[in-house]
C-alpha positions in Angstrom: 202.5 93.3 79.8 199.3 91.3 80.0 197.2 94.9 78.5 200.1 95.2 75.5 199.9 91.6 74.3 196.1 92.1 74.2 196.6 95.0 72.0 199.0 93.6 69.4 196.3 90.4 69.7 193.7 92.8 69.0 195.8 94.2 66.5 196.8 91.1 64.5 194.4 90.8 61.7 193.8 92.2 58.5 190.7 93.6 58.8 190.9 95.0 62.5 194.4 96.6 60.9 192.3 98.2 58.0 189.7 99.7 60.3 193.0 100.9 62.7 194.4 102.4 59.7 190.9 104.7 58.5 190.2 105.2 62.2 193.4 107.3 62.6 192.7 109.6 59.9 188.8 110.4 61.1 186.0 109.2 63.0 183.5 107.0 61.4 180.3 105.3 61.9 179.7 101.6 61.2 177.9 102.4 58.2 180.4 104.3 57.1 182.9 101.4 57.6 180.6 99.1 56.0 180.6 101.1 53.0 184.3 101.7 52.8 185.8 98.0 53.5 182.9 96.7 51.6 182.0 94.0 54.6 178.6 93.1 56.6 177.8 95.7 59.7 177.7 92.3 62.1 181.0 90.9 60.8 182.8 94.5 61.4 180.6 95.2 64.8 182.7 92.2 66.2 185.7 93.7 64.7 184.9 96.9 66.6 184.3 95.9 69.8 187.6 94.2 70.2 189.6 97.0 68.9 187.6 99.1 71.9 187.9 96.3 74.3 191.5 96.5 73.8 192.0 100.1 73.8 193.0 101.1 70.8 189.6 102.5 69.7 187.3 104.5 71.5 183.5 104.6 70.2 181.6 108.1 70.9 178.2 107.7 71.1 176.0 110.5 69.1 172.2 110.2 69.1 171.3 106.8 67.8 174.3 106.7 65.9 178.0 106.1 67.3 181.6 106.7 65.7 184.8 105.3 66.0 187.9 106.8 66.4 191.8 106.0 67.3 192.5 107.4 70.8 194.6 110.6 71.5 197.2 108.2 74.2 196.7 104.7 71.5 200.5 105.9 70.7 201.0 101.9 69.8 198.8 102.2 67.1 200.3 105.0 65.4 203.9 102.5 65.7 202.0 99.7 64.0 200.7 101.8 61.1 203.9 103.2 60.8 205.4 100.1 60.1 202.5 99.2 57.2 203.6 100.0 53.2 202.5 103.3 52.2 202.0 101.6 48.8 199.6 98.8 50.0 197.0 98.4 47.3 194.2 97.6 49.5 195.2 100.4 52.2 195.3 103.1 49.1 191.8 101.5 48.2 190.7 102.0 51.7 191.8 105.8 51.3 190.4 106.4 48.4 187.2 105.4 49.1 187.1 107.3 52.4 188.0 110.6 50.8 184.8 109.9 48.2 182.9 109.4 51.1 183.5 111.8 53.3 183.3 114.1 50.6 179.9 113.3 49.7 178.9 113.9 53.5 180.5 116.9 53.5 178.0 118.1 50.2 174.9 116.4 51.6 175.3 118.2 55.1 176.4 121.6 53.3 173.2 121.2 51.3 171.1 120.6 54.5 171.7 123.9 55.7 171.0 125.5 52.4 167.8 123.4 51.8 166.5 124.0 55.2 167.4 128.0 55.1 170.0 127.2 58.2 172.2 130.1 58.8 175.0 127.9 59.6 177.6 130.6 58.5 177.0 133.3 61.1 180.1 135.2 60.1 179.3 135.7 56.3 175.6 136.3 57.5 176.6 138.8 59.6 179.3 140.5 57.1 182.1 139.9 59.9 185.7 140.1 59.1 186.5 136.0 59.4 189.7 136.1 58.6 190.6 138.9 60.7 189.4 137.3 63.9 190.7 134.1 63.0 194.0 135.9 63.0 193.4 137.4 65.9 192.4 134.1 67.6 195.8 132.4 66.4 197.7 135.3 67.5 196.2 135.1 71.1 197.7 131.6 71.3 201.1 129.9 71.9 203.2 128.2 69.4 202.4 125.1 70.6 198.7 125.3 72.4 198.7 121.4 73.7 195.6 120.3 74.2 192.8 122.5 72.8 189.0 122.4 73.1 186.9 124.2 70.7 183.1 124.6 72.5 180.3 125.7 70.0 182.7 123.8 67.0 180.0 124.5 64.1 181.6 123.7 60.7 185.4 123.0 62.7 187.2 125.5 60.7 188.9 126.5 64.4 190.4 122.8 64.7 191.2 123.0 60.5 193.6 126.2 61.4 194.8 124.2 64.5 195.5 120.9 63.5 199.4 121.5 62.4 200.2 122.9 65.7 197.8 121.9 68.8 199.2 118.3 70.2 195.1 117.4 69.8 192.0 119.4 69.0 188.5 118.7 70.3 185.5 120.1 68.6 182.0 119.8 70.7 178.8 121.1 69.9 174.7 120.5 70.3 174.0 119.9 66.8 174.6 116.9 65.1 173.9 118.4 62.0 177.0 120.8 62.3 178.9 117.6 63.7 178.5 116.0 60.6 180.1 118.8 58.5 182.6 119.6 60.9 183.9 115.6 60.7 183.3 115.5 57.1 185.2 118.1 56.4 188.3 117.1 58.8 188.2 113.7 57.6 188.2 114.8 54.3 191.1 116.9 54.5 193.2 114.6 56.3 192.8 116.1 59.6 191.4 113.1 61.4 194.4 112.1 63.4 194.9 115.0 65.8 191.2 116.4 65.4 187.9 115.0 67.0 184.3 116.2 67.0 181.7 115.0 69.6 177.9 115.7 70.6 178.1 118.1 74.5 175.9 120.3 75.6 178.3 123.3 76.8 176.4 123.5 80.7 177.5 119.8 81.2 181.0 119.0 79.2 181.2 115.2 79.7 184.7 115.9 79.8 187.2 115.7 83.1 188.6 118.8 84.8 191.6 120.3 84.1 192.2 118.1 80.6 192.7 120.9 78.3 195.6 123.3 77.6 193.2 125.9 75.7 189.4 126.7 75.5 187.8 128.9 73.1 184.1 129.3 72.7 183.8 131.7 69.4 180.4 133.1 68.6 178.9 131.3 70.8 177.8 133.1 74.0 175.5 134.9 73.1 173.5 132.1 71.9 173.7 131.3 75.3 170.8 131.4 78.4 173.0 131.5 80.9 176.9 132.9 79.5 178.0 132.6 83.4 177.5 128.7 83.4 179.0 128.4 80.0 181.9 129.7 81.8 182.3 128.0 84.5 181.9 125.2 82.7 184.8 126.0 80.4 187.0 126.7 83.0 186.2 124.0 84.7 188.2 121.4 81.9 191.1 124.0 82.0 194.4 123.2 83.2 195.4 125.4 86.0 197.3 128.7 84.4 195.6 127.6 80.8 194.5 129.9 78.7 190.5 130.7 77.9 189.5 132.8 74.3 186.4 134.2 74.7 185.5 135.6 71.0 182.3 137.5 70.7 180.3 140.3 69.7 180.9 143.6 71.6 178.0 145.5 73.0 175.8 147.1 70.3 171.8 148.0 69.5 171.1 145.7 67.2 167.3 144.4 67.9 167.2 142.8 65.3 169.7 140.2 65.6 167.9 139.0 68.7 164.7 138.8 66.8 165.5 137.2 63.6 169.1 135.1 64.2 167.8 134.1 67.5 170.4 135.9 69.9 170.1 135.9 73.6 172.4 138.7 74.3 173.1 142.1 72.6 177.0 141.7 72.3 179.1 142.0 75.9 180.6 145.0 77.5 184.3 144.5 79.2 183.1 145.0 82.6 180.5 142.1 82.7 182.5 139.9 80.5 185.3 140.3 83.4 182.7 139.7 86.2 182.1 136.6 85.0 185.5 135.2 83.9 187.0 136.2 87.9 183.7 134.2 89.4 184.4 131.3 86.6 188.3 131.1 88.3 189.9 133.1 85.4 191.7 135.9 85.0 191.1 138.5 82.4 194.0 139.6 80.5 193.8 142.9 77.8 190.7 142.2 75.7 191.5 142.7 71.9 188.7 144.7 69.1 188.7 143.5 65.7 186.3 146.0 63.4 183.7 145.2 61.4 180.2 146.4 60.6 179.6 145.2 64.3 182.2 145.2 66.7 183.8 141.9 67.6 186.0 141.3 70.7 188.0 138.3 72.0 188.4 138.3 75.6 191.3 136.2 76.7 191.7 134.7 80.3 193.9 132.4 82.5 192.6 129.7 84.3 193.8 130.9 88.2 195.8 128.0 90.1 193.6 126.9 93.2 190.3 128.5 91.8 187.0 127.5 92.7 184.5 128.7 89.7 180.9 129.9 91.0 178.1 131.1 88.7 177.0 134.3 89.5 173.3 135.8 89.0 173.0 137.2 85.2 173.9 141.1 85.3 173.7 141.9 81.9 
């Protein structure tokens, strides 16, 4: 009892109920709160730290930077902005001026990339059929997936397609630069509430074990040094009997995607790709091909009850 009357405490003030109310529909930085409600950074820090004090915010550090966002179990907030009038002027203010900013982040972070020459697209760079492995990615999964991490993230479009059915959707990646598209673009869109983005190197998820439903990694290994750790790792956060998507390119002779898009690995044959989902604790189910000017294939798995993932030596 002592926890929930510290929440509604917490809770009961305008302010703290306007930063509750943004905080549901994305994540955002102080600055980014300072800008929208229009109040000092030290005024809205001590706003802040109560709300995560109590609970019903959580703050995810990111470089030098941290964000704010409505936890996925804060089911008491959700009640209490329920219960607020849709028609509020200064809640539809709020809005308003949250969808002009996190649209502008979402140009100046698209014009990055183009400025700095990033190929942050890798499917249209590479002429692959998007929306033929995206189908083939939603196919692989159940109605309702649950809890779903996406590792590798980039732009988020996996948790966009995601966010009417998973029960939550976790995006992770290195780069804070893709981060910053990715949340733009959610928040923008309205897709804040069930979807997340955070900073994680894929070798060390700081994430517990068995917390997720579904993991996909999607053009992602074969950026990787070591796709056996990657793995593991993923496994490692899957519920026992969960289901692991493994979408990559298949094997092929293409130098020069090594040399000039910075690839570590030539696309993956069955066999090794197998190898190292039974040492990561999974088993492989059918693989499926999707054609394209190169081959892509998405390898899916189940996590195996009881298993205890070890990294093998690479074999490729």
């Amino acid at each position: 009892m002592d926890k929930f009357l510290a929440q509604l405490r917490a809770a009961a003030e305008p302010t703290r109920l306007r930063l509750l109310a943004l905080c549901a529909r994305g994540a955002f930085c102080v600055t980014d709160l300072c800008e929208v409600l229009g109040q000092s950074q030290p005024r809205l820090s001590r706003h802040l730290k109560l709300l995560v004090e109590a609970g019903l915010l959580e703050r995810v550090p990111e470089g030098a930077n941290a964000y704010f966002q409505v936890p996925a179990d804060a089911g008491l907030v959700h009640q209490l902005l329920a219960r607020l009038p849709e028609d509020d002027q200064m809640l539809a203010a709020d809005r308003r001026q949250a969808a002009r900013l996190a649209a502008e982040r979402a140009r100046e972070a698209s014009d990055s990339f183009r400025r700095h020459g990033a190929d942050w697209d890798e499917m249209r760079a590479l002429g692959l059929p998007a929306e033929a492995i995206e189908a083939a990615l939603l196919a692989a999964l159940p109605e309702k997936p649950g809890r779903v991490l996406d590792i590798g993230t980039g732009t988020g479009r996996l948790l966009e397609l995601l966010a009417g059915r998973a029960e939550a959707a976790l995006g992770v990646d290195a780069s804070r630069d893709m981060l910053a598209l990715a949340r733009a673009r959610l928040t923008e869109r309205g897709l804040g509430g069930h979807c997340a983005v955070r900073q994680a190197d894929m070798y060390r998820l700081p994430l517990p074990d068995a917390g997720f439903d579904v993991v996909a990694l999607q053009m992602v290994l074969h950026y990787a040094e070591d796709p056996a750790a990657a793995l593991a790792e993923a496994a490692r956060v899957l519920r026992p009997d969960g289901l692991l998507l493994v979408v990559d390119l298949a094997a092929h002779e293409r130098g020069e995607l090594l040399e000039h898009h910075a690839h570590r690995w030539p696309g993956f044959d069955d066999a090794g790709m197998a190898g190292w989902l039974g040492a990561a604790g999974c088993a492989g189910l059918p693989p499926v091909e999707i054609d394209g000017p190169l081959a892509v294939r998405l390898w899916p798995a189940r996590r195996m009850p009881g298993a205890v993932a070890v990294t093998p030596a690479l074999t490729f």
